[in-house]
FIMIPA-149146 format. One record per residue (C-alpha): residue number from 1; chain; x negated, y, z negated. Coordinates in Angstrom, 3 decimals, padded with zeros to 6 digits. Last residue first. Example, Ala and Ser with C-alpha at 12.3 -4.5 7.8 and 13.67 -1.06 7.14 Angstrom:
BEGIN
<2 'A' <-013.670 -001.060 -007.140>>
<1 'A' <-012.300 -004.500 -007.800>>
END
This chain:
BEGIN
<398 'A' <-025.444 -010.877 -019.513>>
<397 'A' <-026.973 -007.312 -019.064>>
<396 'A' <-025.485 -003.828 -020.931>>
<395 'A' <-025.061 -001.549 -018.050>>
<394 'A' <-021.843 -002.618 -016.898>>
<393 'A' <-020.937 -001.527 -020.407>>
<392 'A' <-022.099 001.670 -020.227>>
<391 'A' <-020.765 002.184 -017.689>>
<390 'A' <-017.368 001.839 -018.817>>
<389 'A' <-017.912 003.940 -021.642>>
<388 'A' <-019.242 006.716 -019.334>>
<387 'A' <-015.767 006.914 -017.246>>
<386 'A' <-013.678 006.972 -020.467>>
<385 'A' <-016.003 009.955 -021.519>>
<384 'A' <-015.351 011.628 -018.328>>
<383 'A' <-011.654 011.541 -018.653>>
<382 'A' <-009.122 009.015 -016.438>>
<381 'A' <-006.084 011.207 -016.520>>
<380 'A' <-005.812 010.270 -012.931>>
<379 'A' <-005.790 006.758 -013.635>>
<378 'A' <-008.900 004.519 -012.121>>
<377 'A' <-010.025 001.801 -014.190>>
<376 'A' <-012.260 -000.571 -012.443>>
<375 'A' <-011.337 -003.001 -009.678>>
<374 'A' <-013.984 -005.996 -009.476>>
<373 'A' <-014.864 -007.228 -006.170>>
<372 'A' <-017.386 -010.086 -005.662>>
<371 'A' <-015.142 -013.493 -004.777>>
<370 'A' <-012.471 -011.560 -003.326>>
<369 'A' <-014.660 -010.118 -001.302>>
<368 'A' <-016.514 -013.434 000.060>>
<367 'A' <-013.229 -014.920 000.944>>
<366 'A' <-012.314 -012.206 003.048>>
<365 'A' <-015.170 -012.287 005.080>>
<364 'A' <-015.148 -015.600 006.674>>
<363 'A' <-011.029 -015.732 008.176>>
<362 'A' <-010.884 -016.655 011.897>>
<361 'A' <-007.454 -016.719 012.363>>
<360 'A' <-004.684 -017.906 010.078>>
<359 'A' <-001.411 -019.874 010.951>>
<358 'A' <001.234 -020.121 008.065>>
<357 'A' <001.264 -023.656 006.335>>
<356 'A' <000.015 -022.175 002.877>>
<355 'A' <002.594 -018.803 003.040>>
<354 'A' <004.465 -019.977 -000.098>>
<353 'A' <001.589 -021.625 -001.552>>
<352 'A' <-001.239 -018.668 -001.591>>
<351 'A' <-004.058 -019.578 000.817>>
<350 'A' <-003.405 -017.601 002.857>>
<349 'A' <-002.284 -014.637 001.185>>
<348 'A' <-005.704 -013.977 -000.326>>
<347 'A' <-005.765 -014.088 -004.388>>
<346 'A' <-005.471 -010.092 -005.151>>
<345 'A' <-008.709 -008.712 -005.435>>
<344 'A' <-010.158 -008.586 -008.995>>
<343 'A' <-008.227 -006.573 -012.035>>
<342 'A' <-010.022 -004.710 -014.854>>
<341 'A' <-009.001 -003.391 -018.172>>
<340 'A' <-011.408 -001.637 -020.769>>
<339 'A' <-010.872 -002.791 -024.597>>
<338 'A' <-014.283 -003.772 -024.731>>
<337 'A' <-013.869 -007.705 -024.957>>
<336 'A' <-011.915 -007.044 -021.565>>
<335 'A' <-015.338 -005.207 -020.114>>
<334 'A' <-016.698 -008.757 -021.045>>
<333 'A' <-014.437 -010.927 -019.548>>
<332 'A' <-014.094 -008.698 -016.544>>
<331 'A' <-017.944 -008.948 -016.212>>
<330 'A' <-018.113 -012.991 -016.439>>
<329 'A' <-015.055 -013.478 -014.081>>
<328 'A' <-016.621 -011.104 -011.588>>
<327 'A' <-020.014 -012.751 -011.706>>
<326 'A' <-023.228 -012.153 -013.992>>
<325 'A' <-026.795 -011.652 -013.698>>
<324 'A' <-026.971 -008.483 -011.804>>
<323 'A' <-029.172 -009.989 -009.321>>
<322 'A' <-028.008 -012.901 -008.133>>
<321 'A' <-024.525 -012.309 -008.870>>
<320 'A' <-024.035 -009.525 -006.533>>
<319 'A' <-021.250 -007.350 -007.447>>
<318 'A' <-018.810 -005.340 -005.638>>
<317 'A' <-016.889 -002.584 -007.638>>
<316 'A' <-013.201 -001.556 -006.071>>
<315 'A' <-012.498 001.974 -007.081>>
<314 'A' <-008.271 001.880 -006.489>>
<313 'A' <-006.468 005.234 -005.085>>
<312 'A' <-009.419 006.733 -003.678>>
<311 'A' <-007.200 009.271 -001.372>>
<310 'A' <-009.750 008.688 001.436>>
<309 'A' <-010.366 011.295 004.464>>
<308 'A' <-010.958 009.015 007.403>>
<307 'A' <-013.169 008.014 010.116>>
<306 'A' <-016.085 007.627 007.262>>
<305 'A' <-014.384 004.345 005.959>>
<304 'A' <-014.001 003.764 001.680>>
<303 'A' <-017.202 003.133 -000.102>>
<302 'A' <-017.516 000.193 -002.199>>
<301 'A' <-018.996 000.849 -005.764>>
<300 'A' <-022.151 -001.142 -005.728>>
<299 'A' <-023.513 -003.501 -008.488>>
<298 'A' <-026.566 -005.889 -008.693>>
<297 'A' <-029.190 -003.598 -009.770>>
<296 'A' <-027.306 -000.647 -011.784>>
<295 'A' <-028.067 002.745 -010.075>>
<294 'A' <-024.888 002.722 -007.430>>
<293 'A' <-022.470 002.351 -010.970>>
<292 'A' <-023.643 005.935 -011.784>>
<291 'A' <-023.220 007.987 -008.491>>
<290 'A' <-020.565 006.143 -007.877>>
<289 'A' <-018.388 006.270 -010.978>>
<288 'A' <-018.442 010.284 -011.017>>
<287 'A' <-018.145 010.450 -007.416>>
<286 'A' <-014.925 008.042 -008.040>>
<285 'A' <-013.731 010.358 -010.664>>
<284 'A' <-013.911 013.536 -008.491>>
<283 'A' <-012.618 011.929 -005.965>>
<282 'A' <-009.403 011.247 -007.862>>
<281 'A' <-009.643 014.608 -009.670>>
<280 'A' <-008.943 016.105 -006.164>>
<279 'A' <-006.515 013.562 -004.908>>
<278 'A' <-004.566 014.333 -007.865>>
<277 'A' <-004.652 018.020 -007.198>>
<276 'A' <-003.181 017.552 -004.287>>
<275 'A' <-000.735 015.049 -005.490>>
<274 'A' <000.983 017.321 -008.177>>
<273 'A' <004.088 019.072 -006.492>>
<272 'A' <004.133 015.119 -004.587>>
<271 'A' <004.882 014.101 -008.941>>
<270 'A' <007.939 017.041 -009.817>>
<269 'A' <009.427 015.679 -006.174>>
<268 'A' <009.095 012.241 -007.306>>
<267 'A' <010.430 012.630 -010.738>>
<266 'A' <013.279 013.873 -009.162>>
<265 'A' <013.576 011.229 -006.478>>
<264 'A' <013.835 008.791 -009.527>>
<263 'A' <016.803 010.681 -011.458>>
<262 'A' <018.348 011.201 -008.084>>
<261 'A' <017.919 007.177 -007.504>>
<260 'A' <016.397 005.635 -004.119>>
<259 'A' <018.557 003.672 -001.971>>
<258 'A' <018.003 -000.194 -001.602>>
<257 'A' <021.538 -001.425 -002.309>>
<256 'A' <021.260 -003.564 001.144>>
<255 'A' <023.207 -004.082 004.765>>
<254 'A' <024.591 -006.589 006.445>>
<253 'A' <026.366 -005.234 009.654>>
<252 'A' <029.454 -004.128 010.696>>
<251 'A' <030.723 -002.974 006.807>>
<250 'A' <034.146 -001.313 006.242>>
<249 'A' <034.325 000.389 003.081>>
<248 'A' <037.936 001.864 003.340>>
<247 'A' <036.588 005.562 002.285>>
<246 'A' <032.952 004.928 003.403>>
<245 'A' <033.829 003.676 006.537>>
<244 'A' <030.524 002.602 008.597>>
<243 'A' <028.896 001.642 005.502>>
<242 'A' <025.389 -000.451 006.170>>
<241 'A' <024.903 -001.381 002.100>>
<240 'A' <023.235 002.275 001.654>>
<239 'A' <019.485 000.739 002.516>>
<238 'A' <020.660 -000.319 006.107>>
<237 'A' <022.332 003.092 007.352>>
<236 'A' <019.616 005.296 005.968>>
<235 'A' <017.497 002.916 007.802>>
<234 'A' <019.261 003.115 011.103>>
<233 'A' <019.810 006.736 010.929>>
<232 'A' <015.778 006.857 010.600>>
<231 'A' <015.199 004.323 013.638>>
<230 'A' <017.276 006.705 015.465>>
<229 'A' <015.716 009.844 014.584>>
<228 'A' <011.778 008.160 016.016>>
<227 'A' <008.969 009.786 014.130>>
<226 'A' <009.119 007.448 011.397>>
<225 'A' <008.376 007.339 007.367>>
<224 'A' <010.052 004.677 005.159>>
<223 'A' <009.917 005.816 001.513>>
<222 'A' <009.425 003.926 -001.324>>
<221 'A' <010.693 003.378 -004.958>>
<220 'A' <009.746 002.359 -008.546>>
<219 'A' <008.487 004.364 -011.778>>
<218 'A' <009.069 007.462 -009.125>>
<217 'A' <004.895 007.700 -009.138>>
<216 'A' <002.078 009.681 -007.687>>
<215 'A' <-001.445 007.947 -007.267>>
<214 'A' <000.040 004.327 -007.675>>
<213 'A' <000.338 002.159 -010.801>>
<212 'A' <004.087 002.774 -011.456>>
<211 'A' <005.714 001.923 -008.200>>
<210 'A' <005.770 004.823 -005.233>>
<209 'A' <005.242 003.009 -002.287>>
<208 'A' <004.983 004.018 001.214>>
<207 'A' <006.210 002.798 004.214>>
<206 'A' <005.159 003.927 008.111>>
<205 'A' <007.192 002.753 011.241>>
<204 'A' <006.407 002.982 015.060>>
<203 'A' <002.805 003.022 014.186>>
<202 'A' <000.928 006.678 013.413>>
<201 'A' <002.543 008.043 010.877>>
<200 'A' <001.990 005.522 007.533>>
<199 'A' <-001.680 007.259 007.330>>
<198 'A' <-001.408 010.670 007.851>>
<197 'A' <-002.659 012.362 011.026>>
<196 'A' <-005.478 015.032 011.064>>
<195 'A' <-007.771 012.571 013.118>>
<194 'A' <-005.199 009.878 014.968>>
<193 'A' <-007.744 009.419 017.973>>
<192 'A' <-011.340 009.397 016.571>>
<191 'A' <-012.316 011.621 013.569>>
<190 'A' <-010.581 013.355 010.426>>
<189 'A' <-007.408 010.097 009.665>>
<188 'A' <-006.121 011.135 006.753>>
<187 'A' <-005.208 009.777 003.429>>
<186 'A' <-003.157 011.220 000.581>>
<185 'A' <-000.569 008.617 000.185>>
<184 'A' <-002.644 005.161 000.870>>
<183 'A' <-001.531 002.501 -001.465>>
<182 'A' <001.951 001.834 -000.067>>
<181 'A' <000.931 002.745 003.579>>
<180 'A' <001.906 -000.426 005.391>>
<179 'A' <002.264 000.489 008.500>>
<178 'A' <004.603 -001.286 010.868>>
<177 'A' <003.018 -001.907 014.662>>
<176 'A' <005.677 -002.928 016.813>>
<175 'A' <004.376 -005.480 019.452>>
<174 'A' <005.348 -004.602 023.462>>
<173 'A' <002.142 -006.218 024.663>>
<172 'A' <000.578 -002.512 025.916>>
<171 'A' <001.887 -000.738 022.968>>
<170 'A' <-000.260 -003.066 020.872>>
<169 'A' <-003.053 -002.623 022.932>>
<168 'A' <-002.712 001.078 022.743>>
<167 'A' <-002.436 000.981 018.983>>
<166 'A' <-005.111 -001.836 018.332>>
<165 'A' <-007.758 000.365 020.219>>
<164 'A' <-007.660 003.672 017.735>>
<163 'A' <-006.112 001.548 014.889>>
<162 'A' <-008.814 001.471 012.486>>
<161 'A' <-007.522 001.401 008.778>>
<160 'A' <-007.261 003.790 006.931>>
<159 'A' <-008.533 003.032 003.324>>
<158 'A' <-006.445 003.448 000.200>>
<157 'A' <-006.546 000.458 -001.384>>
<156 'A' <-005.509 -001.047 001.154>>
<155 'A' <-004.354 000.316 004.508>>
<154 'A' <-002.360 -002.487 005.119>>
<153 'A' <-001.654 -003.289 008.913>>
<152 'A' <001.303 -005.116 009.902>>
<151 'A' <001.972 -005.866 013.893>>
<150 'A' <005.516 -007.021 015.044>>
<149 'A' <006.752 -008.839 017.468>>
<148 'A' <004.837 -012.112 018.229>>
<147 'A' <007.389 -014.088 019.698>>
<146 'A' <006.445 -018.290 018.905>>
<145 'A' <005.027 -020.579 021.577>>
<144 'A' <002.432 -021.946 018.034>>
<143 'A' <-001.030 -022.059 019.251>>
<142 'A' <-000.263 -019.372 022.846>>
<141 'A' <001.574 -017.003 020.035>>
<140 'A' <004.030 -015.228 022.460>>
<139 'A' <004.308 -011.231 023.529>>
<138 'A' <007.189 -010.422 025.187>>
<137 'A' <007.885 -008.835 028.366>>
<136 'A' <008.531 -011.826 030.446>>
<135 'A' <005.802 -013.312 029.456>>
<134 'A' <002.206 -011.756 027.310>>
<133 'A' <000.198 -014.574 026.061>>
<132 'A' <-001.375 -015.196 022.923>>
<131 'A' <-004.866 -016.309 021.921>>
<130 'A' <-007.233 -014.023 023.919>>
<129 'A' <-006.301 -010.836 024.053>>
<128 'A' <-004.219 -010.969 020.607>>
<127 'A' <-006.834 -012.489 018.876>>
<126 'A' <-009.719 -010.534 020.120>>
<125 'A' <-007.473 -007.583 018.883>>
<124 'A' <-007.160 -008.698 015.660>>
<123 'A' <-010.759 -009.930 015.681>>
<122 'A' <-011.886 -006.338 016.300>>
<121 'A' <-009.194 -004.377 014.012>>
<120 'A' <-010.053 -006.293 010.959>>
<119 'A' <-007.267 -005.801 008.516>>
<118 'A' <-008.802 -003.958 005.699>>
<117 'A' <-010.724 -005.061 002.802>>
<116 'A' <-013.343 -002.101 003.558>>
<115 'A' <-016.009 -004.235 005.766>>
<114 'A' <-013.233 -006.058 007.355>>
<113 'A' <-010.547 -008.085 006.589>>
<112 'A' <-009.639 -011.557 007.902>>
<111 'A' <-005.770 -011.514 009.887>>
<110 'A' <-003.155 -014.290 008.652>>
<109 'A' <-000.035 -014.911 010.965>>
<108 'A' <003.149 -014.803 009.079>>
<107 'A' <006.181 -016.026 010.082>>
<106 'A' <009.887 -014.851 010.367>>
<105 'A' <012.892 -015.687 008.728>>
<104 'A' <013.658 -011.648 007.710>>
<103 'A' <012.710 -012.071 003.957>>
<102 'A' <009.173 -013.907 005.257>>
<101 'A' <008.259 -010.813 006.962>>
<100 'A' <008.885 -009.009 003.178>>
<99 'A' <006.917 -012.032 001.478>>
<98 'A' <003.973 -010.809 003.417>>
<97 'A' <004.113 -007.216 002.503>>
<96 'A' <005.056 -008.116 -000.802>>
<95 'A' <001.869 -010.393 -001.778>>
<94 'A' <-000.295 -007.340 -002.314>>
<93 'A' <-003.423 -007.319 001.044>>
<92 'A' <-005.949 -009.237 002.122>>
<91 'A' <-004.480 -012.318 004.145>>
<90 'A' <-003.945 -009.449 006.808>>
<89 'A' <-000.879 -009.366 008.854>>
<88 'A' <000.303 -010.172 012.075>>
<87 'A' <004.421 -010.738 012.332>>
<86 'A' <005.949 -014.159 014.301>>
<85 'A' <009.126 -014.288 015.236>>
<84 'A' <011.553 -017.320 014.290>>
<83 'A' <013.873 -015.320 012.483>>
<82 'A' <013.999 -012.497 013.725>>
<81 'A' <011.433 -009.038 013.799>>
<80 'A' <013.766 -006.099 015.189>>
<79 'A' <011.526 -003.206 014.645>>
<78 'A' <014.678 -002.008 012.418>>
<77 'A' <014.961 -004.909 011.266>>
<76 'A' <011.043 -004.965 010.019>>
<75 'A' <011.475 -001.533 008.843>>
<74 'A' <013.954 -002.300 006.398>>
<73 'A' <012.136 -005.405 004.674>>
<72 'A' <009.014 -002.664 004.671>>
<71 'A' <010.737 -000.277 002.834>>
<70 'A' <012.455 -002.388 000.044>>
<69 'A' <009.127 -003.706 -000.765>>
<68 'A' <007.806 -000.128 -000.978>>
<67 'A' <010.681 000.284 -003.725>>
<66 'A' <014.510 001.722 -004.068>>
<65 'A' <014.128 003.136 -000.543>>
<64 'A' <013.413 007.141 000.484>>
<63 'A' <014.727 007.526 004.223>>
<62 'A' <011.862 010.132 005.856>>
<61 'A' <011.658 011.730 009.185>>
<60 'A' <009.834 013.872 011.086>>
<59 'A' <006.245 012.516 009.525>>
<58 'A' <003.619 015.036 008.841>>
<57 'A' <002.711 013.633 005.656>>
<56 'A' <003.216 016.214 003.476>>
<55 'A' <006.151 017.933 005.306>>
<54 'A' <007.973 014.822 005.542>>
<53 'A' <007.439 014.102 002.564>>
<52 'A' <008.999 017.406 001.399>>
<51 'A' <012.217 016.613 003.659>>
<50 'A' <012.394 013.312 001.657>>
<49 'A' <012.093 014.295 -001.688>>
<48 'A' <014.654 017.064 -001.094>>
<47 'A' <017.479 014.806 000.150>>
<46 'A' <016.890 012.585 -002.999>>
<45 'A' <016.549 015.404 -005.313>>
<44 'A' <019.797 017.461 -003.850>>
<43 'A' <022.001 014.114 -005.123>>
<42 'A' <023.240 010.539 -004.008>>
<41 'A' <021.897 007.553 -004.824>>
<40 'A' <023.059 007.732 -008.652>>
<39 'A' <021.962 010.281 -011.200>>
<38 'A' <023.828 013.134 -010.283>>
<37 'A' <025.395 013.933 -013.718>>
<36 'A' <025.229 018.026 -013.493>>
<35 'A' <023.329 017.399 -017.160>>
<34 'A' <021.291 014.407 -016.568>>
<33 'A' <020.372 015.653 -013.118>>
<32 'A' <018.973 018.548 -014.571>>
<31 'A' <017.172 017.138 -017.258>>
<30 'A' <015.856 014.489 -014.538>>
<29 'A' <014.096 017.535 -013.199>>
<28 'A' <013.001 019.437 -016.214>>
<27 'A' <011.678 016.873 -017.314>>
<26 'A' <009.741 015.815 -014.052>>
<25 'A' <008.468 019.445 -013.698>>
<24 'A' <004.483 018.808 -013.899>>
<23 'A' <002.271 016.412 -016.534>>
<22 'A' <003.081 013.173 -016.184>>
<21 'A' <000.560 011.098 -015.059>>
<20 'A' <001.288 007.056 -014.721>>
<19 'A' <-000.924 004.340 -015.436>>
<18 'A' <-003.982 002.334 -014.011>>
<17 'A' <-006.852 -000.051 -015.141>>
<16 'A' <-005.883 000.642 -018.501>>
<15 'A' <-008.655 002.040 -021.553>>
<14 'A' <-007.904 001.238 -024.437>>
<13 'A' <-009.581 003.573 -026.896>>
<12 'A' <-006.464 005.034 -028.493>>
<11 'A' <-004.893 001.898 -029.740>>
<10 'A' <-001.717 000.573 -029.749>>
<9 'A' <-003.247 -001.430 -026.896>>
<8 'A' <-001.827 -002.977 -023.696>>
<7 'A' <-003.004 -006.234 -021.911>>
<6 'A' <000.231 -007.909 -021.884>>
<5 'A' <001.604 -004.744 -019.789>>
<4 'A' <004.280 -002.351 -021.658>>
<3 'A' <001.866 000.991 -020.238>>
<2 'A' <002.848 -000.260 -016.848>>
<1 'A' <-000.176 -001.008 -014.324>>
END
């Protein structure tokens, strides 16, 4: 979260639930790019931001986007979701990957999460097997005789999620699967089919985010990540208002003013120099936190999947009421009193009133999640001390 949130402090002990580091080249960056005066779209930072994602994540190619929003509306044309077509996506995840299928006139259809908030694999697949119908090429919503086209997993919070069976089946009923990566730089897949591989690299398209609250930051912007050079030209295409005569500006298609910054991809560059050791202080934090928060009766930090290597970009905290003596609104109301900032699960998607009518499938865990999760402060300058004072709060009973 911004430093300029509602919740900030003037003073020192406030802790935030999540801010920016900067502590690498990003000066020196954007001081260059200040004084040669490429600070628009254009610029060495932008082409070298994406060429050192690439090499990162493992993808072959790399469009950076004004945000992960930006990214995902993209990638949806380029998987060529209309309007009318449906798009599967879990109710758990931020509110712009659904409002992004809703950009392109197309329809959500509401997944339940698993054990790790993620889209559940198993009754995604059960759904698809057994609730839509496969014609003529095409794969059609047997409830509503929409086009199912596209697929939308959300590795939230970090966590992979399971796509060695939804991949092939997805392949199989000609549906694009679009990751949604935003909160999941940094993690890799280390057993079953995709071990080694990135998340955001294994579907057709991957998009990341690099907003203010994540593990590495541009202040806002995304990157699309593909394997395939054509869906790359077409994105680079898209997010620079879809010029086909720069000189005369002749348009053919409708494009968007979605291109990353120099100044921005310059801070981006100085962050990715960073992100290893980001991901090591990250787990070093969230070892800290578990091995404390795992002793209180009633709470439990939630581990992230064992298939994967986990960047631990949020530490969600699950609490049991019955034994700890308060809920989620009680505890964030009291960490709150202590100056220490806390967010629950986001409010799932379908029940939020934009997306109310939308079809949803067998949803019983999510609910329960949202109702016991508690996201704790997790910044990479997050010190030791911090770490202890909000313990010690959760230790203090109701």
């Amino acid at each position: 979260m911004p430093r300029d949130s509602k919740m900030s402090d003037n003073s020192s002990n406030f802790i935030p639930l999540s801010v920016p580091v900067i502590r690498g080249k990003e000066w020196a960056y954007v001081k260059e790019c200040l004084d040669t005066g490429w600070v628009s779209s254009a610029g060495k930072f932008v082409d070298r931001f994406e060429t050192e994602t690439c090499q990162y994540t493992g993808a072959k190619h790399a469009v950076a986007c004004a945000s992960g929003t930006a990214a995902l509306h993209v990638a949806l044309r380029i998987a060529g979701v209309t309007a009318g077509d449906e798009v599967i996506v879990p109710t758990v995840t931020f509110i712009a990957s659904v409002n992004s299928i809703r950009y392109v006139d197309a329809q959500p259809v509401f997944m339940d999460c698993d054990a790790f908030y993620n889209l559940d694999a198993e009754k995604t697949r059960n759904f698809i097997l057994h609730e839509t119908a496969f014609t003529n090429g095409h794969t059609y919503n047997r409830h509503t005789n929409r086009r199912i086209t596209a697929l939308m997993p959300v590795h939230v919070f970090g966590n992979a999620v399971w796509l060695d069976e939804l991949l092939p089946l997805c392949r199989e009923r000609n549906i694009k699967v679009i990751e949604d990566a935003a909160e999941s730089i940094g993690t890799r897949y280390t057993t079953g089919r995709f071990a080694g591989r990135h998340t955001g690299t294994i579907g057709d398209i991957g998009c990341l985010s690099f907003n203010g609250n994540k593990i590495i930051t541009t202040g806002g912007g995304g990157m699309i990540l593909t394997n395939d050079r054509a869906d790359a030209e077409r994105a680079k295409y898209l997010t620079t208002q879809a010029k086909d005569d720069e000189v005369r500006f002749v348009h053919n298609d409708v494009g968007y003013n979605y291109r990353l910054t120099n100044v921005q991809a310059a801070i981006g560059v100085a962050q990715l120099e960073q992100l290893p050791r980001y991901l090591e202080i990250k787990r070093t934090n969230y070892s800290a936190y578990k091995q404390t928060i795992d002793r209180i009766p009633g709470l439990h930090l939630a581990e992230g999947p064992a298939y994967a290597s986990n960047n631990h970009w949020m530490y969600a905290m699950q609490i049991d009421r019955a034994i700890y003596g308060s809920d989620r609104e009680q505890l964030m109301a009291k960490l709150a009193g202590h100056k220490i900032q806390t967010r629950p699960l986001w409010q799932l998607n379908h029940l939020q009133h934009p997306h109310a009518n939308c079809q949803h499938y067998r949803i019983e865990r999510a609910q329960h999640l949202l109702d016991v999760t508690l996201n704790l402060p997790c910044s990479v300058d997050l010190t030791p001390s911090q770490i202890e004072r909000v313990v010690e709060v959760l230790r203090q009973k109701a």
